[in-house]
C-alpha positions, -999 to 999 in steps of 0.1 A, spaced: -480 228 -185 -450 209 -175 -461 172 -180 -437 140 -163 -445 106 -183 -436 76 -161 -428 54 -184 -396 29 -192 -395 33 -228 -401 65 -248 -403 43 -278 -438 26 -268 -470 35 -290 -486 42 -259 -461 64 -243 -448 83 -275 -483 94 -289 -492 110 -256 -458 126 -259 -471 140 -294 -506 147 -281 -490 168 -250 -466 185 -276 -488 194 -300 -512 213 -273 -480 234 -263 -471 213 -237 -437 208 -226 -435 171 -219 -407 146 -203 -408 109 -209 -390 95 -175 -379 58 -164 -397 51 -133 -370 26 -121 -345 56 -122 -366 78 -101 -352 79 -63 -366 104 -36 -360 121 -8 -389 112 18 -392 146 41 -417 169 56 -401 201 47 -392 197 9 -401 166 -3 -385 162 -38 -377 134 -71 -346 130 -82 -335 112 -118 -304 105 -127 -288 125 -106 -311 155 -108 -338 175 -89 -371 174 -104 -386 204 -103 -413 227 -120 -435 198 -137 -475 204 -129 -488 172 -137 -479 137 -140 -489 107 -164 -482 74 -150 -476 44 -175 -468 21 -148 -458 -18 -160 -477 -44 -134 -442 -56 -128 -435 -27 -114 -460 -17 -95 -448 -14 -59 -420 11 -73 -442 26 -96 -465 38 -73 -446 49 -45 -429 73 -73 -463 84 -82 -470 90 -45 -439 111 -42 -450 130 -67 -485 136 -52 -467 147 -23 -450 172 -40 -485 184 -54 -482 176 -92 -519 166 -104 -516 127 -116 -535 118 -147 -540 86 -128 -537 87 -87 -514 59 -70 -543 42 -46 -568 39 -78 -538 17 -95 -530 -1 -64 -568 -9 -63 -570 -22 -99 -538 -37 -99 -550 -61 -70 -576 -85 -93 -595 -99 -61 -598 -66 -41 -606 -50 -77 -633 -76 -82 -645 -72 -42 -649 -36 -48 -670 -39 -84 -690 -64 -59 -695 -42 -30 -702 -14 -59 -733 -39 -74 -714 -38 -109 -722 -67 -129 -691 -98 -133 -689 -134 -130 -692 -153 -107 -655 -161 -85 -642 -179 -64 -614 -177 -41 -599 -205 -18 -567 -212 -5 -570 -250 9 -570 -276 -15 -601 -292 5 -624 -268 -9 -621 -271 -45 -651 -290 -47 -671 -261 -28 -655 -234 -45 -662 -251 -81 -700 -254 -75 -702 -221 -63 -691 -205 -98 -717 -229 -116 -694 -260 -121 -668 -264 -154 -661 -255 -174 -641 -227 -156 -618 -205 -163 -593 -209 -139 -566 -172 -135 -532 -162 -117 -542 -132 -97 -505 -122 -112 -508 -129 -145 -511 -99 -172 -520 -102 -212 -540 -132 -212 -505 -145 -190 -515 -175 -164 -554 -179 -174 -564 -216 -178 -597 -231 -192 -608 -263 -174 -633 -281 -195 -641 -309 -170 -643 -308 -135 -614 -331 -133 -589 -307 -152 -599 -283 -129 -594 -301 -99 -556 -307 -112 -549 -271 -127 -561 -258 -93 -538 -284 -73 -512 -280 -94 -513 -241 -89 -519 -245 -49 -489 -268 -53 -470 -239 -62 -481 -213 -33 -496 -196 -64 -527 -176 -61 -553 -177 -82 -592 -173 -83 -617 -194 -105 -647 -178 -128 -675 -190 -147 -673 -196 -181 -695 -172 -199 -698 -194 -233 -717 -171 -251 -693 -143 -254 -673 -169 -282 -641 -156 -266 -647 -123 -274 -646 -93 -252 -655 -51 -255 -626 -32 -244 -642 5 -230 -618 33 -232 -633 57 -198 -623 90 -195 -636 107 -168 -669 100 -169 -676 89 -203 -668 59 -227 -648 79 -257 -645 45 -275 -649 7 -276 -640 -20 -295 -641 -61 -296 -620 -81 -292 -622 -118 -306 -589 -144 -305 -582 -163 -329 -600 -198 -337 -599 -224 -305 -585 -194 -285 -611 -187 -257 -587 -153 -247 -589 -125 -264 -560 -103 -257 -544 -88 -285 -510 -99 -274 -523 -132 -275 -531 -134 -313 -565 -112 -315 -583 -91 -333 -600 -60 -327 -629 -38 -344 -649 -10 -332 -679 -17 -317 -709 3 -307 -721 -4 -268 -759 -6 -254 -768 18 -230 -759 -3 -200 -729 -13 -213 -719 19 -211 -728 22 -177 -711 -7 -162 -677 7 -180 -688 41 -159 -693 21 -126 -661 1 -125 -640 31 -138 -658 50 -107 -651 17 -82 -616 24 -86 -615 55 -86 -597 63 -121 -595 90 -143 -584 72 -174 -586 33 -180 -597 6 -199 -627 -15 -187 -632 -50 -203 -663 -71 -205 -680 -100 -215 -717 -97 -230 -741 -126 -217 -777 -136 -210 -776 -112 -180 -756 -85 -194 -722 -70 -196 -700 -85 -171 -670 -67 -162 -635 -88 -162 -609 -62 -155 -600 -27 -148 -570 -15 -168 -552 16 -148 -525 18 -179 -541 8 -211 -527 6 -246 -539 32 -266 -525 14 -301 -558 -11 -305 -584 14 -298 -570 43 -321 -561 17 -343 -596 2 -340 -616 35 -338 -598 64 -358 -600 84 -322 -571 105 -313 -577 95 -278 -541 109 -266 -554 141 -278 -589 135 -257 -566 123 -225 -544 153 -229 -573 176 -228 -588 158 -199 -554 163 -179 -560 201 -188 -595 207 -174 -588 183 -142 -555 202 -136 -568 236 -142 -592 230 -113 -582 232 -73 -575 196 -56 -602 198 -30 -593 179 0 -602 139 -1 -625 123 19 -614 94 41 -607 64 25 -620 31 30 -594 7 34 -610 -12 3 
């Protein structure tokens, strides 16, 4: 196969191992910078150009879209869909789990387990909105933020009537979550592909840090998931529709809730954390799903 990376470095962990995973399965493989992508919209040859050249001949594509880049991203990805290249990941499942509220609407409509949230735009109803998510402490999140990025924990009611003002203030959007306290600020990141967890791990920040993002300072270990664990990473993989992501939880009284949907994620902690060549296992996953024909998609919902 002729593989296209999206991607805006070659030089990331992420994007240069699935270069050497591709490679090493015979694959010839081209790392190219989303933002210098431009297209030619039409109905009789629809095409991609890149600095000045045609695009032609790839079979399949691997998107490693930033969230800052998201709009473009995707409606180079969509190009390319048009064209009929099989993406790894397709460009309405990142939309979906790039949106954190409809994400978190859909795992809802789907019955997959998460906290609860809430979501409110006039300052009047902060008192509403905070007793509907159990009361503080809360955890208080930009619906823009990435990494850990624009997530606040309100410890008192109070501070969580003025982080929320304050954001409002701003025209900023952002929803509010129960604290789950007994997950110590750790969380299982769930690497899905296709229909299976290939590995997990946990991730616990560092002491007084209730975030556990690796950028932010944590750690991570490998981890071995219950049974229903397992399931819920399934679920919200198949709620947005993707092939290939990361799915992180919290563990509580009530079992695993799910946090977030990761359409792109970084595949340095988990190899790192588990020994897994998981490029290798998403490499082989592009083969099978490309090697088989694209049946035509059902309608769908504008969700």
């Amino acid at each position: 196969m002729k593989i296209a990376i999206l991607s805006r470095n070659k030089n990331l962990y992420s994007t240069r191992r699935l270069v050497e995973a591709a490679q090493a399965r015979g694959h010839e493989v081209e790392v190219i910078d989303t933002l210098r992508c431009y297209m030619n919209i039409t109905s009789e040859r629809p095409s991609m150009h890149y600095k000045g050249e045609d695009l032609v001949g790839f079979d399949a594509v691997i998107p490693r879209i930033g969230a800052s880049i998201t709009f473009y991203g995707t409606a180079v990805l969509r190009q390319f869909e048009v064209m009929g290249l099989h993406p790894l990941n397709d460009s309405i499942a990142i939309k979906r789990a790039r949106d954190k509220l409809r994400s978190l609407q859909l795992l809802a409509r789907k019955g997959v387990g998460m906290p609860a949230t809430g979501f409110a735009r006039n300052p009047d109803d902060i008192d509403d909105v905070l007793d509907m998510v159990g009361g503080a402490p809360v955890v208080i999140k930009l619906l823009e933020g990435t990494q850990g990025i624009g997530v606040v924990l309100a410890e008192t009611k109070k501070a969580a009537e003025s982080v929320i003002q304050a954001f409002m203030g701003l025209n900023a959007n952002i929803m509010v979550q129960e604290f789950i306290k007994e997950a110590g600020g750790a969380d299982i990141r769930c690497l899905v592909i296709g229909d299976r967890v290939v590995a997990a791990m946990k991730r616990q920040g560092p002491e007084g840090e209730f975030r556990s993002n690796l950028h932010r300072g944590g750690s991570a270990k490998v981890i071995k998931i219950t049974p229903d664990e397992r399931a819920a990473a399934v679920a919200a993989a198949k709620a947005m529709g993707l092939q290939v992501c990361g799915v992180d939880m919290l563990r509580s009284k009530r079992g695993p809730l799910i946090m977030e949907v990761n359409s792109s994620p970084g595949l340095k902690g988990i190899e790192s954390a588990s020994g897994k060549d998981i490029a290798g296992l998403i490499i082989q996953h592009l083969e099978k799903a490309s090697s088989k024909p694209r049946a035509k998609k059902p309608r769908l919902s504008p969700m």
